[in-house]
N, C-alpha and C positions, 0 to 999 in steps of 0.2 A: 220833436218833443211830444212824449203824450199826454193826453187829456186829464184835468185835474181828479178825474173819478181815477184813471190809472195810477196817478199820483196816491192818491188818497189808499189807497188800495195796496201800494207797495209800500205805504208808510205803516197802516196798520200789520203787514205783513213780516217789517222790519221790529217794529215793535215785539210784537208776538215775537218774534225770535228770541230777542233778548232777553224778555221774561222767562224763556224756556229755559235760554242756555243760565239766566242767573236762577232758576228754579233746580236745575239741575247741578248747579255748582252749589247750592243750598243744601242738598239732601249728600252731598258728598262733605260738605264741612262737619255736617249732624254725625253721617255714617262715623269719618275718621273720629269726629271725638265720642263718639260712642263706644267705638273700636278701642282709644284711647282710657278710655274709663273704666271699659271693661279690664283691661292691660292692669291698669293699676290696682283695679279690685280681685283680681285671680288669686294674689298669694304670691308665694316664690315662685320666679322665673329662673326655672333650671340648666344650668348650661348642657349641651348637649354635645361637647366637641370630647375628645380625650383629655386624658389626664396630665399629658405635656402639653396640651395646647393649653387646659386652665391654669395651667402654671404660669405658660405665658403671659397669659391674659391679667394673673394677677399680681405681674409682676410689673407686667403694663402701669395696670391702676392703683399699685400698692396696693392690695386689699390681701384679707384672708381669706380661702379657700374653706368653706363649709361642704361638709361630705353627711349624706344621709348612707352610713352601710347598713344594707339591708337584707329583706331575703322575702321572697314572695309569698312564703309562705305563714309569714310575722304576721301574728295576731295588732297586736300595738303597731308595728311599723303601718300596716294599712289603716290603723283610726287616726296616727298619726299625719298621715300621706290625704288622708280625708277630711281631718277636722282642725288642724294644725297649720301645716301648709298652704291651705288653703284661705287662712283668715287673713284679711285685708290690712291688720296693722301689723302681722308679721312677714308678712310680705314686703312693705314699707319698707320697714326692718334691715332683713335680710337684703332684697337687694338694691340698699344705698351702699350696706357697709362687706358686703362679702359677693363673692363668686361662687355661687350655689351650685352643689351638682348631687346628682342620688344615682347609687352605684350598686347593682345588684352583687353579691360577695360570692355567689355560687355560679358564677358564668360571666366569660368575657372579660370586658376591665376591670371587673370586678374581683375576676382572680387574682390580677397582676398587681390590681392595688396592693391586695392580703399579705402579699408576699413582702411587702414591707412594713405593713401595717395590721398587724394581730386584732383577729374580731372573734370575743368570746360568744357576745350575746348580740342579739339584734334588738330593734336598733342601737347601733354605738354611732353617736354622731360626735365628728371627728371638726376639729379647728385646726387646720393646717394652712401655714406661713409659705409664701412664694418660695420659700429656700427649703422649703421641703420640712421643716421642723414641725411638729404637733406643738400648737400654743395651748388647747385644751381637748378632752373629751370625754365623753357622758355616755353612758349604757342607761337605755330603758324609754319610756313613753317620756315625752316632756307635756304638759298646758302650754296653752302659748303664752303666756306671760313669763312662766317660768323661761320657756325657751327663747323669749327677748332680752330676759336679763342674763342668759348663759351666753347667748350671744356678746352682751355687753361684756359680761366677766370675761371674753375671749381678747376682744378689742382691746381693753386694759390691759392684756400681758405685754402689747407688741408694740413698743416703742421706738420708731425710726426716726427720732426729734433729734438723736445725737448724729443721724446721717449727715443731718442738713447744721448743726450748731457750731460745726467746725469752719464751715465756706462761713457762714454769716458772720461769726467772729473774727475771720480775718478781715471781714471788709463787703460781701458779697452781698451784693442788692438787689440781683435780679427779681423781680415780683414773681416767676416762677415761684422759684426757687422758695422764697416768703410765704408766699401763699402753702407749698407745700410743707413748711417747717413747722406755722402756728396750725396747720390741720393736722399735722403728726403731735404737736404738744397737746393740741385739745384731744386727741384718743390717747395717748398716756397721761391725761390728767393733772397736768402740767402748767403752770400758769403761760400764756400767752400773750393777754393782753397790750404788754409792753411793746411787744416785738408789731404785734399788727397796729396800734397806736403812732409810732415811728412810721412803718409805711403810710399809712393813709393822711398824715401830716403832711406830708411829702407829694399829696397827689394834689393837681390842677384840678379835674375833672373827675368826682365821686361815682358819676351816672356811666362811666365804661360798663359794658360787659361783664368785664376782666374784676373791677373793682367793686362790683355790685357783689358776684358770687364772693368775690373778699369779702364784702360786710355781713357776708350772711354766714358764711363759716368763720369769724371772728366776733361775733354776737353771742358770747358764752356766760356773759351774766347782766343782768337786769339793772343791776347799780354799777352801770359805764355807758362812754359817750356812743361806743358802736353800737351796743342797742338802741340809743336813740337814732343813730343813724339807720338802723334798720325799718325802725318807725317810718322814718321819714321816707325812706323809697321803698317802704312796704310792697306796692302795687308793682314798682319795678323790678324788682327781687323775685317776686309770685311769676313775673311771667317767664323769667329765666329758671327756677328751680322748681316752682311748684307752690299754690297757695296753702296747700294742705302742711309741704317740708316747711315755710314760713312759720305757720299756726307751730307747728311741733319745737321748730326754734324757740319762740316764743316761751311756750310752755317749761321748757330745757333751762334756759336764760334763767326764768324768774325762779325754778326749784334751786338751780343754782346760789341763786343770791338768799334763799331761805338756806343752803349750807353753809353758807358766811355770816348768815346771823346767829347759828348756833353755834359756830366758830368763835366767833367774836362775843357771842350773848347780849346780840343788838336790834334788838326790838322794833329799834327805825328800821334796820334791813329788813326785818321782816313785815312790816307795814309798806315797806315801798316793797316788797314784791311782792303781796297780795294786793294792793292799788295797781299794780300796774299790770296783772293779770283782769281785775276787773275790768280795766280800763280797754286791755286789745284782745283779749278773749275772755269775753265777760259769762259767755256760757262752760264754760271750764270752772270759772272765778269761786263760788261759791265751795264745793269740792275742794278744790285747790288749798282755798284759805284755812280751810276747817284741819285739811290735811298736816297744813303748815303746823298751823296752831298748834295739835297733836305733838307733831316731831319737833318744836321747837321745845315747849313748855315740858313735856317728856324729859328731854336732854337737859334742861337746866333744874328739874330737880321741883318744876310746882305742879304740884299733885294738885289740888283744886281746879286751876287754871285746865291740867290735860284733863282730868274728868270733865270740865264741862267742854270741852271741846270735842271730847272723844265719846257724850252722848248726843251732841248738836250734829257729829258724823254720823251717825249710826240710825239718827232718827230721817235725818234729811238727804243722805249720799246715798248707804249702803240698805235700808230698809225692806227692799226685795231683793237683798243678792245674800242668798244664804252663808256659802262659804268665805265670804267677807267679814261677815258678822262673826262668823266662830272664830277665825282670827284674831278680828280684835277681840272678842269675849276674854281669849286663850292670853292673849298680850297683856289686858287689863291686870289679870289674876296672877300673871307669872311678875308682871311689873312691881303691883302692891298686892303681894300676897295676905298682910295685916289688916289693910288698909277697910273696914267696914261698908263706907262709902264705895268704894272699886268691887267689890266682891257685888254687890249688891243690883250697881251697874252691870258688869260683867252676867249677871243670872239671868238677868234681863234680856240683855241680848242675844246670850247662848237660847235661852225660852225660844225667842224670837224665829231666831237660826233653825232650830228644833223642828218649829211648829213649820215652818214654809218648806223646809229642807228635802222633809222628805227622804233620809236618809241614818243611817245607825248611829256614824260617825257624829252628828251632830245630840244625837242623844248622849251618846256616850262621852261625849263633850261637858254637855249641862248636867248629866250624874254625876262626873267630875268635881266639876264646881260646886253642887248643894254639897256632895260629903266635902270639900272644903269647906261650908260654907255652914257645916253640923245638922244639916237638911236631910237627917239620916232616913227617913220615912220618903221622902222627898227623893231622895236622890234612887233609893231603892226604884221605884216607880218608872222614874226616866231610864235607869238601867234594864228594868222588865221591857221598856217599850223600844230600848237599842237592839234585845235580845232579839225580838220578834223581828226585825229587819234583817238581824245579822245573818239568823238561819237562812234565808233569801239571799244573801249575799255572798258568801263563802265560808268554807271549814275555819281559817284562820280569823276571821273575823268574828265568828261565833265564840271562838274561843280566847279570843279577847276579852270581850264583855262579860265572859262565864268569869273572869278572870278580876272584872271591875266588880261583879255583882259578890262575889266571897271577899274581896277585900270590902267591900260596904257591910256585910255580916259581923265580919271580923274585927271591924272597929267600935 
């Protein structure tokens, strides 16, 4: 045996090791999730395989095929490819719900796609079904917002709930099978909840795997029990899907159930889904509510109610976000064209829009509204100072506003 100094010596020696090697498996947990974070903040993740194998692939996952066709030398296709693509919530986006690929048109697959698939302009981004069908498509630059909700508008064409409503009505209970019917009902827009209700009755054991991703793609409105169920293994759900898909759930759920309140014209649904937005994501909540408020009180017709609503947005939401504001400005005005009070809000904000905007469009917005609004001197002004941008901007756009400035003459 040796000496306790030997001892002592191969103990600190053992030690030290394991500090190393757990030092070491340290910075490989940080590396991979860093790896992993970056992953998720890239944008779209493009498939790189052929055009028969993404079929495959989407026929695998039921999904639609998103096609960017393009051409290298596309002005837009590259701001697109750079500032689009590349954003973190369209990304998201894209790929939970499609099988992304981007296809040059003048070489390669690109050719062979053409051949079945006519491309006037670039970009034309293409919605194509595993069966080879075009469900949607669009020529030209998209925002990415816009291009979240074209994506959405795709989603809603393609309804494969009637695949699965024939096995289920004879009898068929496989939780596959279930699982994939109320996911096909929830993207054609479809009521569900019935059908996933019935299963998860039926389950011993909530906390599977199998029946957690259940409650999270069954969690499609704020006023029912599987959202509560979602609450409740919140933390377990996040580690299976993702904490960030949960949050978006959430979000989804309670807009939801603000569409059932103006459905319905029930003021409790819409209290309990701004309560229960403030409640599991309280930093959304405010935004949210105000939003709510808007499209709720809009649709039932109280004009007081959406004005103060829709200056409580504008003042506290949107405030530095120019093209926001001219929106609603533009909504306010097209909404209650009559209305004294809305015109008056509406200038306000268009002003606002104007002054941060930095841009013609936003001028020529607020000239708009004073000659609605009989601010003929006024509006004149705002039009001289779109003009001045417009020149800076393009022919067509110049002669736009040459266009708004003789009609402000003229009247």
């Amino acid at each position: 045996m040796g000496s306790k100094s030997e001892k002592g010596v191969l103990t600190t020696l053992c030690f030290m090791r394991k500090r190393q090697l757990f030092s070491a498996a340290l910075v490989l947990f940080f590396l991979c999730l860093s790896a992993n974070e970056s992953l998720h903040a890239q944008g779209i993740d493009f498939f790189h395989g052929s055009w028969e194998e993404a079929l495959e692939l989407a026929k695998q996952q039921e999904k639609i095929i998103f096609v960017d066709a393009y051409a290298v030398w596309c002005g837009p296709c590259k701001r697109m490819a750079k500032t689009v693509f590349t954003d973190p919530k369209v990304g998201a986006f894209y790929n939970e719900h499609f099988i992304n690929m981007k296809l040059d048109m003048e070489q390669g697959e690109g050719l062979k796609f053409r051949e079945k698939y006519p491309v006037s302009a670039f970009p034309t981004l293409f919605y194509i079904d595993y069966t080879g069908e075009v469900v949607l498509q669009m020529k030209g630059f998209q925002k990415s917002d816009a291009f979240i909700e074209l994506g959405k508008k795709a989603l809603s064409r393609v309804d494969r709930s009637k695949l699965y409503a024939e096995e289920y009505e004879k009898g068929n209970r496989d939780p596959e099978l279930i699982y994939k019917y109320v996911k096909a009902l929830n993207q054609a827009g479809k009521p569900s909840l019935k059908i996933a209700n019935d299963y998860l009755r039926r389950q011993a054991d909530l906390t599977t795997p199998f029946n957690l991703r259940f409650i999270y793609e069954a969690a499609v409105e704020a006023d029912s029990r599987i959202f509560d169920l979602l609450i409740q293994y919140r933390d377990r759900i996040a580690l299976l899907v993702g904490g960030n898909e949960v949050q978006e759930r959430i979000r989804k759920a309670c807009s939801k159930t603000v569409e059932k309140a103006i459905a319905y014209r029930s003021k409790d649904l819409l209290e309990e889904a701004k309560s229960k937005m403030k409640k599991y994501d309280s930093s959304h909540a405010k935004a949210f509510g105000l939003k709510a408020d808007m499209d709720f009180y809009k649709a039932l017709g109280e004009h007081k109610s959406y004005l103060k609503a829709a200056k409580k947005y504008a003042r506290h939401v949107i405030w530095q976000e120019a093209p926001a504001l001219d929106a609603l400005a533009k909504t306010i005005a097209v909404y209650l064209p009559h209305d004294v009070r809305a015109i008056k809000l509406a200038l306000k904000i268009s002003k606002r829009s104007a002054e941060i905007g930095h841009s013609y469009m936003y001028y020529y917005t607020y000239a708009n509204l004073l000659l609605q609004a009989g601010e003929k001197e006024d509006a004149l002004e705002a039009a001289q100072q779109a003009l001045k941008m417009a020149e800076e901007a393009s022919p067509n756009a110049k002669a736009m506003v040459q266009a708004l400035i003789s009609k402000i003459h003229n009247s």
